[in-house]
C-alpha positions as CSV (number, residue, x, y, z in Angstrom):
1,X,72.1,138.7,-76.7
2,X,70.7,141.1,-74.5
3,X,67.1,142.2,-74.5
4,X,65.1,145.8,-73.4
5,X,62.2,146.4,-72.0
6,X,61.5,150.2,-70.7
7,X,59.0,151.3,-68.4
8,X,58.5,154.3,-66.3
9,X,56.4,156.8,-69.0
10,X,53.3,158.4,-68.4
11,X,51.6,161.5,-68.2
12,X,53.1,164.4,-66.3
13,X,52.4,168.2,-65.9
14,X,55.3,170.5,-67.0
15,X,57.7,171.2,-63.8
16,X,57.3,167.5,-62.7
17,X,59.1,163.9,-62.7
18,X,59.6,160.9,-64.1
19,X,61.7,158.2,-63.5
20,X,62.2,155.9,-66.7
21,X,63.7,152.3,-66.5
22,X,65.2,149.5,-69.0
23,X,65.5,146.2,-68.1
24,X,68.1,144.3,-69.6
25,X,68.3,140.5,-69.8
26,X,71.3,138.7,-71.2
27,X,74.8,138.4,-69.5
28,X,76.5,140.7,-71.7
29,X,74.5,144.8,-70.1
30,X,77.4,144.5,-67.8
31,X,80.1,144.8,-70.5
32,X,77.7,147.2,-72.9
33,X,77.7,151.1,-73.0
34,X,73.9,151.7,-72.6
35,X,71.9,155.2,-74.6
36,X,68.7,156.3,-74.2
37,X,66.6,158.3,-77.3
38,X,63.7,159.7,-77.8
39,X,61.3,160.4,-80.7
40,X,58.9,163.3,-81.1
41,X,55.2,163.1,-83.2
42,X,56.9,164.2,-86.9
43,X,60.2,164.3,-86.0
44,X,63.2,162.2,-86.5
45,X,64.6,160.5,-83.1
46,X,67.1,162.1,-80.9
47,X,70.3,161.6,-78.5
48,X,68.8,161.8,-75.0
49,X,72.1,160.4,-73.0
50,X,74.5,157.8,-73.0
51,X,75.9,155.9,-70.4
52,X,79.4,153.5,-70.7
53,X,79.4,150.2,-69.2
54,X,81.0,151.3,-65.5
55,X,78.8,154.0,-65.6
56,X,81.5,156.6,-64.7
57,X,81.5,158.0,-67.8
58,X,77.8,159.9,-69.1
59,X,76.9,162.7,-71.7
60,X,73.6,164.4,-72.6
61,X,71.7,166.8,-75.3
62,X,71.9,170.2,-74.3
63,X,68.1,169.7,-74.5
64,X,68.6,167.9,-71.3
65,X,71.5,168.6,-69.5
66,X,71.2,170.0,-65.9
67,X,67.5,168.5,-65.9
68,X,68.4,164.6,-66.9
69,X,70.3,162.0,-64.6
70,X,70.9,158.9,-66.9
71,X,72.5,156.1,-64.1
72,X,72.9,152.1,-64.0
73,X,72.8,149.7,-61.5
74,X,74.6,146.2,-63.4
75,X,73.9,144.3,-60.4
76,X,70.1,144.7,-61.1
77,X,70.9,144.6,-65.8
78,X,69.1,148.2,-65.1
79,X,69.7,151.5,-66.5
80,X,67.6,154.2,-65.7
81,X,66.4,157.9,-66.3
82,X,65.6,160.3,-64.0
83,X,64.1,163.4,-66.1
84,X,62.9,166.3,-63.9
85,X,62.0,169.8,-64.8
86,X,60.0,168.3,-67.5
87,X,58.5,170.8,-70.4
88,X,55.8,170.1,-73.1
89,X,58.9,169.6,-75.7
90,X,60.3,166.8,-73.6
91,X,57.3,164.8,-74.7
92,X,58.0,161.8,-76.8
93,X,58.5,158.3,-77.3
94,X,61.7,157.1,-75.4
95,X,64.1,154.5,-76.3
96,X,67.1,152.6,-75.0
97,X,69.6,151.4,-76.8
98,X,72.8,148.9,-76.0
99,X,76.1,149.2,-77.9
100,X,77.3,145.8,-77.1
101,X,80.6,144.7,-75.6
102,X,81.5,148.7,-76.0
103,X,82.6,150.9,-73.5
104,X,81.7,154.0,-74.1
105,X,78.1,155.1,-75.2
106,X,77.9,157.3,-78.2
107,X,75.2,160.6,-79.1
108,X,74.8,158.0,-83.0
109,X,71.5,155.7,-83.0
110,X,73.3,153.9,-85.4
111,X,76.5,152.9,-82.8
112,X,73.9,150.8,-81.0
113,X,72.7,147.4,-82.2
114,X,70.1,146.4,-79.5
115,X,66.6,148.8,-79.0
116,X,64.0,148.4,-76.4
117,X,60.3,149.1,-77.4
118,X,59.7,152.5,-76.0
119,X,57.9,153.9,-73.4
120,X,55.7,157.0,-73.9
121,X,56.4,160.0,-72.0
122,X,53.6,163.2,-72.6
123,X,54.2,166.4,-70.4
124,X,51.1,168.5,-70.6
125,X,51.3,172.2,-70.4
């Protein structure tokens, strides 16, 4: 069974980086399509990216494409994402997610079975 942790969120002015992690443990990351989302104050939560389990493969929100590089290094059971260009409506709680023993990662919360704790990401205007 493999188990999240993210880190990397914090407090960033609009135009600048971030660099979130999740840290997998378990042997199975390597043979699991990996997602990240992310849940706004009032809103429901949303597809950020997904990721399959070579990591050749990757798709994004509109929201973020061209801004958000969603990568994974299996030698290290990390996934990461690198958001830059950020803007006040990027600002939210961010999740990953593992579809285990899948290939391919999916833009439905409900294709993954394994959820990290969030990290919280605030870009202030």
């Amino acid at each position: 069974q493999v188990q999240l942790v993210e880190s990397g969120g914090g407090l960033v002015q609009t135009g600048g980086s971030l660099r979130l992690s999740c840290a997998a443990s378990g042997r199975t990351f390597s043979s699991s399509a990996m997602g990240w989302f992310r849940q706004a104050p009032g809103k429901e939560r949303e597809f950020v990216a997904a990721i399959s389990w070579s990591g050749g493969t990757t798709n994004y929100a509109d929201a973020v494409k061209g801004r958000f590089t969603c990568s994974r290094d299996n030698a290290k059971n990390t996934m990461y994402l690198q958001m830059a260009s950020l803007k006040p409506e990027d600002t939210a709680v961010y999740y990953c997610a593992a579809r285990s023993g899948r290939i391919l990662g999916t833009r439905s919360e409900e294709d993954y079975d394994i959820w990290g704790q969030g990290t919280q990401v605030t870009v202030s205007s």
